[in-house]
N, C-alpha and C positions, 0 to 999 in steps of 0.2 A: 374912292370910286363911288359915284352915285348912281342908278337905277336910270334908268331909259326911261324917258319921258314919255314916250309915243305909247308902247305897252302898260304901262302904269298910268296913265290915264283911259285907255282903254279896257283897263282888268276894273277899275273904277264906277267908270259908265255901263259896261257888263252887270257888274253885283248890282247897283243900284236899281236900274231896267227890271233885272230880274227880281229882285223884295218888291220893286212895284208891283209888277203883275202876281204877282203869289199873294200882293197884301188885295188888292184886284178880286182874284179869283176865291179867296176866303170871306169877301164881304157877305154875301148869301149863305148862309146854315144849311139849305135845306138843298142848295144846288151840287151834287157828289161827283158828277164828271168836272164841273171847274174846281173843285179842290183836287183831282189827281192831276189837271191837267198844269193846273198852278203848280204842282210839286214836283210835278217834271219838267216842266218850264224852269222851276227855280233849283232844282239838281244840276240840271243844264247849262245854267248860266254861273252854279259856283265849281263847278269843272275848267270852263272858258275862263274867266278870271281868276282861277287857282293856274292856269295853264299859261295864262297872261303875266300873272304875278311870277312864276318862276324864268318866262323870259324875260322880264323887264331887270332881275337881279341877275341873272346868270353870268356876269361879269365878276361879282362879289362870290357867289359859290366855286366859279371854276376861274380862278385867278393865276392858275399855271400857263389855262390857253389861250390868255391874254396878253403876257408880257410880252416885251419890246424885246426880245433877243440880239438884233442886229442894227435896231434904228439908233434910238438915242441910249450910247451910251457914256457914261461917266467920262471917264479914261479914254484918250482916241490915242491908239497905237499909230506908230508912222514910221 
């Protein structure tokens, strides 16, 4: 089983977005509302992509409520 494409490039483009604007919001020393704001910004955004990242596998963690019970199976009774 491999990971969902759609969610895993999205949980990607999420983290990245977000270490921009925190790298962003840190370039200034002296500026203290854009470092909270960067660091909530970037809390933010490894929540959405920690949240992305567990749908894009959730096939591979819960593999009981995936299987095929009735479609294809090995053996076809007759």
């Amino acid at each position: 089983m491999k990971p969902e494409p759609a969610p895993m490039i999205g949980a990607i483009v999420v983290f990245i977005l977000g270490l921009l604007f925190w790298l962003e919001g840190h370039r200034d020393p002296g500026d203290l509302p854009a470092h909270s704001r960067a660091n909530l910004i970037f809390a933010i955004s490894i929540i959405i992509s920690g949240l992305l990242l567990i749908v894009a596998t959730g096939r591979m963690w819960f593999k009981h409520l995936w299987h095929d019970r009735y479609g294809k199976q090995k053996k076809r009774r007759r």
